[in-house]
N, C-alpha and C positions, 0 to 999 in steps of 0.2 A: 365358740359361736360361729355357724356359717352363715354366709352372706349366701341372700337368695335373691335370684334375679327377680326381677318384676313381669310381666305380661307384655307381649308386644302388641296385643290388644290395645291395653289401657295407653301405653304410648302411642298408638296410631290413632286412634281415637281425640288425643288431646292435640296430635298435630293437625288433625283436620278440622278439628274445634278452632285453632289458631289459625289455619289457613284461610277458614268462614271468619274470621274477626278480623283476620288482617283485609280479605277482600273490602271489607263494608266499613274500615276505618281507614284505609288511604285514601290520601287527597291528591287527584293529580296534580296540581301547582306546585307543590312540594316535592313532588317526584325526582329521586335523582338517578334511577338505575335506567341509564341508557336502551337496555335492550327492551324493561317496559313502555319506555315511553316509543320507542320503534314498534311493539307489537300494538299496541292502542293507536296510534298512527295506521297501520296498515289494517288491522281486523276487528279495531275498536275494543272498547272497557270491558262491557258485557260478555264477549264471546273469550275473551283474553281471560276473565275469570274462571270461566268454565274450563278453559283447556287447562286454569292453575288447581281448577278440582280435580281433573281428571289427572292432573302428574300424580298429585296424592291419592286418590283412585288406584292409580295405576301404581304404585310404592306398595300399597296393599295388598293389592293382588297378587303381587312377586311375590310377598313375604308368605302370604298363602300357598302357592304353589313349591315355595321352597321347604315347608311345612310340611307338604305334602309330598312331594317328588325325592328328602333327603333321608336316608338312612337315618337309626337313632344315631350315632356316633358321630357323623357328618351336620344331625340336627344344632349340637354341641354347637360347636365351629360358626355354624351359620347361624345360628341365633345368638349368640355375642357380637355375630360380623350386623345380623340387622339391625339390632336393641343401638349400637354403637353408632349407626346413619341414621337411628329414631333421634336417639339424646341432639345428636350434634343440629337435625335439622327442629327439633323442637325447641332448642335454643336459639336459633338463627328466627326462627319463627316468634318468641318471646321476645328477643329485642325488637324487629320489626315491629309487633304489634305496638310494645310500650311505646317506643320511637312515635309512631304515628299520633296515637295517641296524646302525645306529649307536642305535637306539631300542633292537634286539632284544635288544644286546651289554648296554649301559647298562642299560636299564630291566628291575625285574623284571615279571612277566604277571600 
């Protein structure tokens, strides 16, 4: 039986599904990661979100270009190396969301 990889579509597509769900479920009183609460402080919630669409935005577009720009041989290598910064940050992306959510439920505002 060989194991076949998945799409890095379908994986970038559910990390930016989670980065729009994490945007619209934290709660900043609850907030504990220093460097957001220093970018909300300086450039505010709103635009701070946008720059967090655009990291992921901007993840896409690498992986597109690396798509495009690498040999089949070299695609290998570099689609394991991207699929493997999808899994890890769409896991990081899953517990933030739950997390949040789990704050929203639980905690009152």
């Amino acid at each position: 039986m060989e194991w076949k990889l998945s799409s890095l579509a379908n994986w970038f597509l559910f990390l930016f599904c989670l980065n729009i769900l994490d945007i619209l479920v934290t709660n900043p009183a609850y907030e504990a990661n220093p460097f957001t609460l220093y970018m909300w402080g300086n450039v505010g919630i709103f635009l701070s979100a946008w720059i967090k669409i655009g990291q992921v935005l901007s993840f896409g577009v690498l992986c597109a270009l690396v798509k495009k720009v690498a040999k089949p041989t070299e695609w290998r290598f570099a689609r394991r190396m991207l699929l493997g910064a999808l899994v890890v940050l769409v896991a990081f992306y899953l517990f933030v969301v739950v997390w949040n959510v789990f704050l929203r439920v639980s905690l009152p505002l």
